[in-house]
C-alpha positions, 0 to 999 in steps of 0.5 A: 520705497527707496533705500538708498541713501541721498549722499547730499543730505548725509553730509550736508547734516554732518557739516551743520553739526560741525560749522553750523555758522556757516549754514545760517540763513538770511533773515528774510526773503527766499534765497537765490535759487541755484540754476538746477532750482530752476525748474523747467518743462519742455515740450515740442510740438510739431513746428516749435517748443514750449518751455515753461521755467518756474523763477517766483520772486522776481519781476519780469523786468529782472529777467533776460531770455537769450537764444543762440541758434538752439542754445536758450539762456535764462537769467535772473537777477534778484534784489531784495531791499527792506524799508523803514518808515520816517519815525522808525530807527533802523538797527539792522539793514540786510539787503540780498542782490544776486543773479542765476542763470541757466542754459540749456540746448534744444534738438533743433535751431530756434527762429528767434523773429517768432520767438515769445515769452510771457511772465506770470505768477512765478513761470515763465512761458517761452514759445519757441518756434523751430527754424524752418531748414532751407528749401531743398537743394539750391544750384549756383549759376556759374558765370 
């Protein structure tokens, strides 16, 4: 059991009773999650990593995965249309466009020629293998 009080949830239930206009959802649709919204799970193997990022509600074309030496990078980006048939009369149009993104940096550099990444159902798997250090010492010829 914990006691303690989540501070978050005080005020933010404080700030609804005060400006509930100002906490008033959209109509449809999921909001865009924030970057701590995005779950990961990382595991490391011998010779690489395996991260799996939960991100539903997005096509894998709105997706972009950037690796700089051991830094990986997700981002997302989220659009949201309705529609309406020809012999319907639109009284209202929303439409939610939006982009996350987050990063996070690994123990060791990334080979990025053998790194993949495969989308399905809501979670992203990205199999990074680690760069293999350079072989030993290497001695210069002095000419």
């Amino acid at each position: 059991m914990n006691a303690l009080i989540n501070r978050g949830n005080l005020f933010d239930d404080f700030f609804r009773d005060v400006a509930p206009g100002f906490y008033i959802k959209p109509l449809h649709g999921d909001p865009l999650p924030s970057p701590a919204q995005i779950k990961l799970d990382v595991k490391e193997s011998n010779g690489s990593y395996t991260v799996q990022a939960e991100i539903p509600g997005v096509s894998k074309d709105e997706i972009q995965v950037s690796l700089d030496g051991n830094v990986v990078t997700l981002r997302a980006e989220v659009k949201q249309q309705d529609s309406s048939a020809k012999d319907e009369k639109v009284l209202r149009s929303e439409r939610y466009f939006g982009a996350v993104s987050r990063s996070f940096q690994l123990p060791a550099d990334i080979d990025q020629t053998q790194a993949k990444a495969k989308y399905d159902m809501g979670v992203l798997t990205l199999t990074l293998p680690k760069k293999q250090p350079a072989a030993g010492v290497q001695r210069l010829a002095i000419d």
